[in-house]
C-alpha positions, -999 to +999 in steps of 0.1 A: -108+059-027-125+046-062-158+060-043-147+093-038-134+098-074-166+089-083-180+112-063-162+137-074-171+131-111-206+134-101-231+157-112-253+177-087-281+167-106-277+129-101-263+130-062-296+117-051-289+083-074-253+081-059-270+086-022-291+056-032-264+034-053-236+039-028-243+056+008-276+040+018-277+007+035-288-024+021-323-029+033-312-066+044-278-050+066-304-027+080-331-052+092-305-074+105-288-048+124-324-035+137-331-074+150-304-072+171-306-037+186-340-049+192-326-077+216-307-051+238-339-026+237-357-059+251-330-063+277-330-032+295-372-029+292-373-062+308-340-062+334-352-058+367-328-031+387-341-029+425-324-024+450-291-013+435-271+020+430-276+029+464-310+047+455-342+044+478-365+036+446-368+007+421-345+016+385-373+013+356-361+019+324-389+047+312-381+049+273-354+032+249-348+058+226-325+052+193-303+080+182-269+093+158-276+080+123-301+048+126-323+068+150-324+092+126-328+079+090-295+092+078-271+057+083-243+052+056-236+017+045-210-002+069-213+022+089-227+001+118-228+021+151-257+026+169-264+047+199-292+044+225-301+066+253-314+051+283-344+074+302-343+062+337-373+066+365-341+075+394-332+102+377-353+133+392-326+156+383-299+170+361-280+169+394-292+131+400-282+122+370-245+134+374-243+117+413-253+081+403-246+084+364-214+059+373-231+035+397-259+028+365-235+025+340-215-005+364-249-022+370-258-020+332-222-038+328-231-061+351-263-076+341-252-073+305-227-098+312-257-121+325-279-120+297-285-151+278-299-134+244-271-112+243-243-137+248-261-160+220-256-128+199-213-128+208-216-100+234-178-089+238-157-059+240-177-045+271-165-008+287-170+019+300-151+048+276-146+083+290-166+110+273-192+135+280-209+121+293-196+084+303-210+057+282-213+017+278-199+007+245-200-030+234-200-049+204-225-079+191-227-097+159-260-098+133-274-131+139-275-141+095-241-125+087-224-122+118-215-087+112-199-066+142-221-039+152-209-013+181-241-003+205-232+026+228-253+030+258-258+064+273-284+065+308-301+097+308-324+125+327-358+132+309-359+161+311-383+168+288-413+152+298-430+119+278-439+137+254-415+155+233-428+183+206-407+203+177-411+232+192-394+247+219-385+233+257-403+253+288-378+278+301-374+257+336-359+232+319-327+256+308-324+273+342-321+238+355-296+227+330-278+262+340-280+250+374-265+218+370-233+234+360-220+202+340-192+201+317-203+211+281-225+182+262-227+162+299-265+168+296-273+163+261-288+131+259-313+142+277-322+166+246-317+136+220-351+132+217-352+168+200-324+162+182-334+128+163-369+144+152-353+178+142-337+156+110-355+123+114-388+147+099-369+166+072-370+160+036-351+130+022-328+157+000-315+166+033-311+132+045-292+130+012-270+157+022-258+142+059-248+110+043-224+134+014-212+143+046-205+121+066-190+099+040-164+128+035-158+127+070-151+094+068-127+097+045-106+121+060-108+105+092-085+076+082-049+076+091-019+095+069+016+091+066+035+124+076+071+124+067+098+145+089+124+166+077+152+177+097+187+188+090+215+165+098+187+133+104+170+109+085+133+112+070+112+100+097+077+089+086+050+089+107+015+076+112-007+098+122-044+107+127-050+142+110-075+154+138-050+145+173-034+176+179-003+183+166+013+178+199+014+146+198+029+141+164+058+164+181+057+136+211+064+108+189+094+127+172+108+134+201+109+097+211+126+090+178+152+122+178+153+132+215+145+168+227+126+195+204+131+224+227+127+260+209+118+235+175+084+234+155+064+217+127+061+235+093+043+228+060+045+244+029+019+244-002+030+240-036+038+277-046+027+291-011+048+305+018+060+281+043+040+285+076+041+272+114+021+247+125+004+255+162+010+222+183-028+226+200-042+223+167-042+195+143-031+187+109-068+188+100-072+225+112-045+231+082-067+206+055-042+185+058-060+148+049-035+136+024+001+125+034+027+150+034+063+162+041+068+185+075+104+198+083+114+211+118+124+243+124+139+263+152+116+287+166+106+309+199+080+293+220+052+314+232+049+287+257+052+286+296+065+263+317+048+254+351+053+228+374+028+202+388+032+187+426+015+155+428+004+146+460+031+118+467+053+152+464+067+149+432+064+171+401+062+171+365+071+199+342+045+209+315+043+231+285+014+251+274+003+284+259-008+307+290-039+318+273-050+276+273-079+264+294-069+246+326-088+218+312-064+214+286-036+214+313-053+184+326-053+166+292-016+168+291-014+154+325-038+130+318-017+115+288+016+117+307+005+100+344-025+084+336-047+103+361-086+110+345-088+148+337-121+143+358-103+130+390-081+158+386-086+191+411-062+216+409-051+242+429-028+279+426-024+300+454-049+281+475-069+285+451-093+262+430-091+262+391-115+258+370-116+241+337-130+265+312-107+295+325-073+302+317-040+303+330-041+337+327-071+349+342-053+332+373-020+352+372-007+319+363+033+328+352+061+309+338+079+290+361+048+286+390+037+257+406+002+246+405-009+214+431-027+188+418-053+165+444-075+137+435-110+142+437-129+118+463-142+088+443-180+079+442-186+049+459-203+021+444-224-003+455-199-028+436-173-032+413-179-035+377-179-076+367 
């Protein structure tokens, strides 16, 4: 935290020297970083992919393109996360890209696993993490230092041609993207291209300006120590991160203490009125990045409670503000039975909900019962390695 007191005592006038002294990479961290990105660029231009997926057509790797901060000129000192999106010749379509976007990712895993350079460089930590899209995270080591560094792999639709300009995309490509109907951000490494030169070509004051931010994001992102207050129990203190919603940090009380029916979070500033803390939001919401002292407090929930059949015909109770999207719904169900929100389909009434609309709009009421199904999986021409 010395760096952000020092920060803080800093002059606007001299923030481009602090940039420079403290957020910008060494140049020799950077260069070895770069050699070893390099090696995985090499991989997938070189790897050979025929025959696989289940597609008619040879895979060939059309561009390698580096995004997020080193794509970009705006990387903070040990920081060292690099993303790359993959442009692939299979993908014809927004809709192509969705149907086989799984199938590339296992056959990136598996001949990652098989390449020589990239085991010489400690490949390890291989998956496939659940986002939007999907993505191949792994981590490798600089070859001087042997410094970590996490590479995130994304395959992608070009959508936007070879050639990429600053100014704006042809209408079609839009109406497509409409068309496609994917989950917000599924499609937007296909736009990354955009996105690097929009701040990759802008002045270095600007530049200047991400890294302030990020490093203040950094910051706030680390864990904080919440204590509990509640009447007739012991402090409890908590760890917590400040941007999980608030929900969970009820969660973990409860398995401490037991139930918190009809019982909330509060907060109270120095010399400010005590206020409740919504459990869908989280502590950061609040600007809460520093520990801090919540109490409990009884209160009436504006929450409903509905009831999910699984399909080996049991059911789990869930609460949830009624005016919450049905995607949120399946996050809850996700964290309590381990079932992917996206293998989730479920039903009220016969009929099919969708994510971004609310309980509500369905006539969903306290007390209902919603069924929940498991989508058909994809098949695969194999299982991951």
């Amino acid at each position: 935290m010395a760096l952000t007191r020092e920060l803080y005592a800093t002059p606007a006038s001299r923030l481009d020297s602090f940039v420079a002294q403290w957020l910008q990479p060494y140049r020799e961290q950077k260069m070895e970083v770069l050699e070893a990105v390099q090696t995985v660029q090499q991989f997938l231009r070189e790897e050979h992919f025929e025959g696989d997926c289940g597609l008619d057509e040879k895979v060939q790797v059309l561009k390698v393109l580096k995004v997020g901060s080193f794509g970009n000129g705006t990387a903070v000192r040990n920081n060292l996360e690099v993303e790359l999106v993959v442009f692939l010749s299979c993908f014809h379509s927004f809709q192509q890209e969705a149907k086989h976007h799984q199938a590339i990712l296992s056959l990136i895993w598996k001949k990652l696993l098989c390449c020589q350079d990239l085991l010489a460089l400690g490949l390890k930590d291989v998956e496939i993490t659940q986002g939007e899209p999907d993505a191949l995270v792994f981590t490798i080591e600089t070859r001087g230092t042997a410094e970590p560094i996490t590479v995130t792999i994304v395959p992608a639709y070009r959508a936007l041609g070879p050639s990429v300009s600053n100014t704006q995309p042809h209408p079609e490509v839009y109406v497509s993207l409409i068309e496609a109907q994917g989950y917000p951000g599924y499609f937007s490494p296909s736009f990354s291209e955009l996105q690097r030169n929009f701040v990759k070509y802008q002045p270095t004051k600007l530049k200047s300006l991400v890294r302030l931010i990020k490093h203040w994001y950094l910051q706030r992102t680390r864990d904080i120590h919440v204590t509990v207050g509640q009447w007739g129990y012991s402090d409890l203190i908590l760890t917590v991160n400040p941007y999980e919603p608030i929900k969970k940090i009820q969660e973990k009380i409860w398995k401490s203490q037991g139930s918190l029916a009809l019982k909330s979070l509060s907060f109270q500033e120095p010399g400010g009125k005590r206020q409740l803390l919504n459990s869908q939001c989280s502590l950061a919401y609040y600007s809460i990045f520093s520990n801090i002292r919540l109490c409990l407090v009884e209160t009436t929930s504006h929450e409903i409670q509905v009831f999910v059949k699984n399909p080996d015909g049991g059911s789990h109770a869930y609460g949830i503000d009624p005016k919450s999207f049905i995607l949120g719904l399946k996050h809850q169900i996700e964290d309590q039975q381990g079932l992917p929100r996206k293998k989730q389909q479920l039903q009220f009434q016969g009929q099919v909900l969708q994510d971004w609309s609310s309980l509500c709009s369905y006539g969903i009421q306290d007390g209902d019962t919603l069924i929940l199904s498991k989508k058909k999986a994809k098949s695969f021409p194999f299982p991951p390695c």
